[in-house]
N, C-alpha and C positions, 0 to 999 in steps of 0.2 A: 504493500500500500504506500503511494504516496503521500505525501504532507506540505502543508502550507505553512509561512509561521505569519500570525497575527499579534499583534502588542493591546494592551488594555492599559489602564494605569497598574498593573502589580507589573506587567513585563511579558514577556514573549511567552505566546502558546502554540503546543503544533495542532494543527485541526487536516485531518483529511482531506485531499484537497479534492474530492469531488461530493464535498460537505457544503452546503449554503450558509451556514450560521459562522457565530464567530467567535470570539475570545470568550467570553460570560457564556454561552451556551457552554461550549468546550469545558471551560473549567468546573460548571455544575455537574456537567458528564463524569467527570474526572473524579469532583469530590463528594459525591452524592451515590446512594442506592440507581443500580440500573437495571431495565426488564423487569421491573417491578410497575405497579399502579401506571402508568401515563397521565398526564396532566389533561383533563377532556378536551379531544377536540370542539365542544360548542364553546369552550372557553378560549380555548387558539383564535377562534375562527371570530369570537367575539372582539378580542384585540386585533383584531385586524383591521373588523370594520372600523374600529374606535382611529386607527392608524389611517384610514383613510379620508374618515370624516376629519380627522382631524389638519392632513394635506389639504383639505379643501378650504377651512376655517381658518390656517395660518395664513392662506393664499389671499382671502377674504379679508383678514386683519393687515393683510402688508407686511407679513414678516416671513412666507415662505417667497422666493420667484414662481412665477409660474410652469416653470422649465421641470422643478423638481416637485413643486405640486402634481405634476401631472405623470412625473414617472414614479412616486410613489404610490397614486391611486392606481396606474395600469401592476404594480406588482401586487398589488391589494386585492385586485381582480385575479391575476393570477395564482395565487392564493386559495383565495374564496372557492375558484373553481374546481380546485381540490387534488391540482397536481402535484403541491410538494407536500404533500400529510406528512412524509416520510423526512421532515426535516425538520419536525420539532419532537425529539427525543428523548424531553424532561421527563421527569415525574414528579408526582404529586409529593413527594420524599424531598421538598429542596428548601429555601429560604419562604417563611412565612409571609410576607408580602406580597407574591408571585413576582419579586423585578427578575429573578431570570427566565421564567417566563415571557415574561415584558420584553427583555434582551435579546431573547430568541427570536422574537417578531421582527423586533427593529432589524436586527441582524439582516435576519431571511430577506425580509423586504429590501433593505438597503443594498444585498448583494441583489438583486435580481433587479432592485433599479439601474444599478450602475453596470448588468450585462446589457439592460435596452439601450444604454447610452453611455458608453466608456469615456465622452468627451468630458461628463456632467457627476460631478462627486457628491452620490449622495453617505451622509453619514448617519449609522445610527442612531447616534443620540442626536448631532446639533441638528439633524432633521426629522427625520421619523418620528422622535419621540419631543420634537417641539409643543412646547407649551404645556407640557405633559410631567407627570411623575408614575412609576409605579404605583402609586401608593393610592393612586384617583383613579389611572386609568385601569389598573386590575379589580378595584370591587364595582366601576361602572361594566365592567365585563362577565361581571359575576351576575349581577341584574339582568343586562340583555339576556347572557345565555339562559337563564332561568326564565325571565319572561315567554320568549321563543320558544322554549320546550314546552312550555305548560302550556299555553296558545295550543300551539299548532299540532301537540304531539299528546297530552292526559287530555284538556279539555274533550274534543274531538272523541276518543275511545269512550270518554265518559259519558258524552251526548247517545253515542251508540249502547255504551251500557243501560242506560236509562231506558229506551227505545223499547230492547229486547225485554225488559223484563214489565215495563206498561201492559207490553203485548201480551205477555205470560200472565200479567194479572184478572187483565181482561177473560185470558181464555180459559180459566179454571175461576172464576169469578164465583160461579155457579159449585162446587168443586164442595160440599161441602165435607168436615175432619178432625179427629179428635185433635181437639187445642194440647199443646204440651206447656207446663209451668215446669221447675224444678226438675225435668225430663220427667214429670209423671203425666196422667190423665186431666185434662183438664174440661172448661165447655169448648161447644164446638165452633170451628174459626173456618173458612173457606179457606181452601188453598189459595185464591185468588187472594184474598187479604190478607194474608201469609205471606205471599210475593208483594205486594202495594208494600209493606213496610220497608223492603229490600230496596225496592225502586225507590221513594222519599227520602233514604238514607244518601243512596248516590247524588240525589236531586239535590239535598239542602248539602253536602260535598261539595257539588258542582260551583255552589254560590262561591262557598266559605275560600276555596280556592282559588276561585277567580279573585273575589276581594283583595287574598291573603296578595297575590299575584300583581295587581292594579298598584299597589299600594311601591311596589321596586321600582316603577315610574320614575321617584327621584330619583336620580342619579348625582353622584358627587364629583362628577368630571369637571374640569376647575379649580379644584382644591390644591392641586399638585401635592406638596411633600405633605404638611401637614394640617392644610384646610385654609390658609391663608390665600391662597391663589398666588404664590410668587410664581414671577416669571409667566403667568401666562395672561396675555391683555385684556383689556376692558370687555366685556361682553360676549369672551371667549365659551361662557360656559353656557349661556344661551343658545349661542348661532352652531355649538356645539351639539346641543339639545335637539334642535333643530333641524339639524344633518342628522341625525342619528336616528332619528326618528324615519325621515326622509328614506336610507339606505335600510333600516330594518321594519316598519311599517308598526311599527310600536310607538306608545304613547311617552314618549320621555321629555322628562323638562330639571330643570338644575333643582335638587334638594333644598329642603326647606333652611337646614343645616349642613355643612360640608365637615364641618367638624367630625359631626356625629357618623355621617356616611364612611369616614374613612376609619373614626375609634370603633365605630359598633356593627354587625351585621343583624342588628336583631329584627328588623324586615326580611333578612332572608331564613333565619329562626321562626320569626310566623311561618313563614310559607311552608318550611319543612313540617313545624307542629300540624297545620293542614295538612300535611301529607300525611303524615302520623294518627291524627285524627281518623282519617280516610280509610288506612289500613285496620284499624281496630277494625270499623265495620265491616270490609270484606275479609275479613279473619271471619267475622260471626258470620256471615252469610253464608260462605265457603263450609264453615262446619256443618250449619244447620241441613246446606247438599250434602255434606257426607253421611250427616245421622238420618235423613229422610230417606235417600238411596240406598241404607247399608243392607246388605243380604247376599244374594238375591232372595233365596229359602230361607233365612235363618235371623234376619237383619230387619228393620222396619218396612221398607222396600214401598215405600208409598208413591215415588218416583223414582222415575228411569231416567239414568244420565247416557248420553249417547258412550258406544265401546268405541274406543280411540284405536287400542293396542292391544294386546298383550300383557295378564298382568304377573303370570308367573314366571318363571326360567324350570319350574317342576310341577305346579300343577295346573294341569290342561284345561285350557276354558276359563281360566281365571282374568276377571276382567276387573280392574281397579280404576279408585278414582282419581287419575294422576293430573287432569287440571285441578282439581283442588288441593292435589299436594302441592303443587307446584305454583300455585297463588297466596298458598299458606303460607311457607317458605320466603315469599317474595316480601309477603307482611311483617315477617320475623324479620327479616334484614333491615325494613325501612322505618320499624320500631329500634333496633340496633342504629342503623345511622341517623336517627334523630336524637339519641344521648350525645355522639359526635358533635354533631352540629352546634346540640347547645353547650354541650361542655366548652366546643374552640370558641366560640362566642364565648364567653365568661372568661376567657384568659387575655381579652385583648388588654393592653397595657397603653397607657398616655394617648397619646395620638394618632396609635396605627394598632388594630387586631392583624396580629403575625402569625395567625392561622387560616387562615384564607386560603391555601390552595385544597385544604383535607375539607372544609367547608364545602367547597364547588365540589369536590368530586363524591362526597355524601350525596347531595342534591342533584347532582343530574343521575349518579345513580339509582337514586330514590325514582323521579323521574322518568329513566328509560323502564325499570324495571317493571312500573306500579302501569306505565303502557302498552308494552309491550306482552305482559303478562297477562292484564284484564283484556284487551285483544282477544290472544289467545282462550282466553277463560271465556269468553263471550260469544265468540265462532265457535269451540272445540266441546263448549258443556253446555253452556245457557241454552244457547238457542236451539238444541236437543235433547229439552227434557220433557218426558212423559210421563204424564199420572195415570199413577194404575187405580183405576178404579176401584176395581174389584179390592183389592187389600184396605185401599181408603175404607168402605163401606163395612168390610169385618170388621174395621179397628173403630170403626163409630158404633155400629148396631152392640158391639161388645162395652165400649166406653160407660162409669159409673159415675161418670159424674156429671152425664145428662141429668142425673137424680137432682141437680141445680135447681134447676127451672120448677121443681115442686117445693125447695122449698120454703116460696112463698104462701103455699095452698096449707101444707101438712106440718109446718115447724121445721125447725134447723135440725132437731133432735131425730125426730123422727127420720126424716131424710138422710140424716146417717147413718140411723139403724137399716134403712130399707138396704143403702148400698155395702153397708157392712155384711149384711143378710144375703145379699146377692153374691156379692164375692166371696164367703164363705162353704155357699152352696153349689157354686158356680151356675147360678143362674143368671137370667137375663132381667134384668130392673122390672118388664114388664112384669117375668112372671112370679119374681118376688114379690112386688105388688100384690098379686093375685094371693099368693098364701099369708100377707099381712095384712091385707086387705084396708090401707089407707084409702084408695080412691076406689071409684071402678074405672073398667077399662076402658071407656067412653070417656072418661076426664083426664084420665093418665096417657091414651093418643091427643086427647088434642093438648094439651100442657108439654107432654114430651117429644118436643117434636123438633130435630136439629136443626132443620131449614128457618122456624121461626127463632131459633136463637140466633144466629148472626144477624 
């Protein structure tokens, strides 16, 4: 392998020379865990844009030319379009602020400006990263990419989750089933309105998310080092806002406070607790599929999840329910990096949280997972499941605690002994009735009747 040597202020580094990056890239490679975690691409891909808006804005203010404004947006583009992925090779393992992150941008970019035009020197810092600092432009990057994903990538599957399971309420609406409390007998609840509370769950999700989401709009771009705005001009952080919004179709405007944007992340803590939040409930819903489905013989079996696969490697015909393993799992993990989150939030110190790059990659994990997962969980389980009738209607006409709805007519007391009586003898409420004779069977049909309980 060949090498280049590149200089930084410590002195000479060798870098690969069919490597795009430069001396700070090099040396985080050097000093840092490697093949480990990767630093997200939506976050690369985030400083980039912020790299570009920003050539546009120093152009605008009269402190880039427009020679080099226009070959750091064409590398910006270049970039974006997703040809050199393979040249930012940090990880999440490096300095808390992401600047070598940040350096790896400039870097990249700066080298691929000055291939489009060898006459015209651009440099990483006094250009690329004019008017800028780490310390502003990596947590405005951590907003974008988090905005972006939730948009266009959870909302979206969650619109769809909601859809599927409306429909499922709708069509067992009629459906009616012994209610379960404490996983015992309880009265009776349609499956339809068994599914409607699943569906409301993701619904009022859907808000709390979006909110949590709406809310990363400020951005602390401007602040540079540490919220003062040195070094970057009047009105920088608006026409900033403004480009940025412009290149990612998101709502962004300068922070209420820049202070607080670059000491705290705790807007992006909400949003993860919403993710958090979230997953509790598909944790419960996912079980409640496994306890309704479990059997086929021997199990409750009151719904049929569609057969995916294969569930033994020994015994034959065994069919399991591996989207719900596999969305449970997903819920354990983004209860898991929601302690992350908050915990690196609560370490930040003075004027910069130096946690921030384990921050972003909790969250877009959380993110792809909690997408990509309920997707699959939505095509692969939801939207093939069938109620079995027939088992519904044993596990009602058996059910003891239809004996409810009497006892208004017959007393509390009484109506415990009937069901105690019944279950004792293994009989059926009616016909215990008949041998204690509270009612007659003319008052005990129309009083016991599941369809008039729901």
């Amino acid at each position: 392998m060949t090498y280049r040597t590149e200089f930084d202020s410590l002195g000479p580094v060798e870098i690969p020379a069919d490597k795009l990056w430069g001396a700070q890239t090099q040396r985080s490679l050097n000093n840092f865990p490697q093949n480990v975690e990767l630093m997200p691409k939506d976050q690369v891909r985030a400083v980039v844009v912020i790299k570009k808006a920003a050539a546009q804005v120093n152009l605008k203010l009269g402190k880039l030319d427009e020679k080099r404004s226009v070959l750091i947006s064409q590398a910006c583009d270049q970039v974006l379009a997703g040809d050199y992925d393979d040249q930012f090779p940090l990880t999440v393992w490096q300095t808390g602020s992401g600047t070598q992150t940040n350096m790896n941008v400039n870097e990249v970019i700066a080298h691929l400006a000055n291939q489009l035009d060898s006459n015209i020197a651009v440099h990483p810092n006094d250009h690329v990263n004019m008017s800028q600092s780490s310390n502003d432009v990596f947590p405005t990057a951590m907003h974008i990419a988090v905005m972006a994903k939730v948009k266009n990538q959870l909302l979206p599957v969650m619109a769809d989750l909601v859809e599927t399971l409306n429909d499922l309420a709708d069509t067992y609406q009629d459906v009616v089933k012994t209610g379960r409390t404490h996983l015992q007998d309880a009265t009776p609840i349609s499956l339809g309105q068994e599914i409607s509370a699943w569906a409301y769950a993701v619904t009022s999700h859907q808000q709390l998310i979006s909110q949590a989401n709406d809310r990363l709009g400020g951005i602390p771009i401007g602040g540079t080092a540490v919220g003062t705005g040195l070094n970057a001009p009047a009105d920088y952080d608006t026409l900033m806002s403004q480009a940025l919004t412009e290149l990612t179709g998101l709502d962004l405007y300068p922070t209420d406070n820049k202070f607080y944007g670059l000491a705290s992340k705790g807007f992006l803590v909400s949003l993860h607790a919403s993710l958090k939040d979230f997953a509790t409930d598909i944790y419960k819903i996912a079980n409640d599929l496994r306890f309704l489905s479990s059997g086929p013989r021997t199990g409750i079996g009151e719904i049929s999840l569609p057969a995916n696969e294969p569930g033994s490697s020994i015994m034959p015909g065994k069919v399991n329910p591996t989207q719900i393993e596999a969305i449970t799992m997903i819920c354990g993990q983004v209860l898991g990096n929601d302690v992350t989150v908050s915990f690196a939030n609560s370490q930040g110190q003075a004027q910069l949280n130096a946690y921030m790059p384990v921050i972003i990659y909790n969250l877009v994990q959380s993110i792809e997972l909690l997408s990509q997962g309920l997707a699959g969980f939505n095509r692969n389980c939801l939207q093939g499941i069938q109620a079995n009738q027939e088992k519904i209607s044993e596990y009602l006409d058996q059910s003891l605690m239809l004996v409810t709805a009497l006892s208004p007519e017959i007393g509390y007391d009484q109506a415990a002994e009937l069901a105690k009586y019944a279950h004792k003898n293994q009989l059926s409420l009616r016909a215990a009735n008949q041998v204690l004779g509270y009612v007659s069977d003319e008052v005990f049909d129309k009083i016991v009747d599941p369809r008039r309980m729901v």
